[in-house]
C-alpha positions as a printed Julia matrix, in Angstrom:
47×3 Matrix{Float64}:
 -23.9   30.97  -4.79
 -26.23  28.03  -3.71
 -25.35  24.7   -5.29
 -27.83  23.67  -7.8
 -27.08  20.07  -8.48
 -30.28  18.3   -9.49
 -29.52  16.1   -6.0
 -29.45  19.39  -4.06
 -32.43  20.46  -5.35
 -34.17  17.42  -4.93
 -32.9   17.46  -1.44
 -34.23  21.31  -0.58
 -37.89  20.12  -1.92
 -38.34  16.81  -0.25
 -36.93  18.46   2.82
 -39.47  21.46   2.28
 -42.5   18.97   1.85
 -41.62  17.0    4.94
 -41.56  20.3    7.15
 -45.15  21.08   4.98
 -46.48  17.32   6.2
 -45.04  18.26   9.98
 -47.2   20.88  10.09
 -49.95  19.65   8.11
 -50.0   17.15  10.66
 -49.6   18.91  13.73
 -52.81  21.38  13.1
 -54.8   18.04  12.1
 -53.85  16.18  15.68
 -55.11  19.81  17.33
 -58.54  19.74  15.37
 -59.44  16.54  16.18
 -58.5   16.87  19.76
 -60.89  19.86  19.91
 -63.42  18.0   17.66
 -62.93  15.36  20.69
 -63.42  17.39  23.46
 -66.52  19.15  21.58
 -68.05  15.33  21.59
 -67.46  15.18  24.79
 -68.96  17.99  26.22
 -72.15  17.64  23.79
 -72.53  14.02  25.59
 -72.49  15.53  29.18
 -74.88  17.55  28.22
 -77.18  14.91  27.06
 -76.68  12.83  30.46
């Protein structure tokens, strides 16, 4: 059976929310690098 020390299980969630914030993070970085490159585009238009 899994070991279900309070530490362990405070270990399994902080080590689940940091994997959460990874990818939380990563899917921000690629909408605001599309949001960027929509900007861009819009402004060569303009020109």
């Amino acid at each position: 059976m899994g070991d279900r020390s309070p530490k362990s299980v405070q270990k399994q969630a902080s080590q689940k929310q940091s994997k959460t914030n990874v990818v939380s993070q990563k899917k921000q970085a690629l909408i605001t690098s599309q949001q960027a490159t929509k900007a861009k585009a819009a402004a060569s238009k303009k020109k």
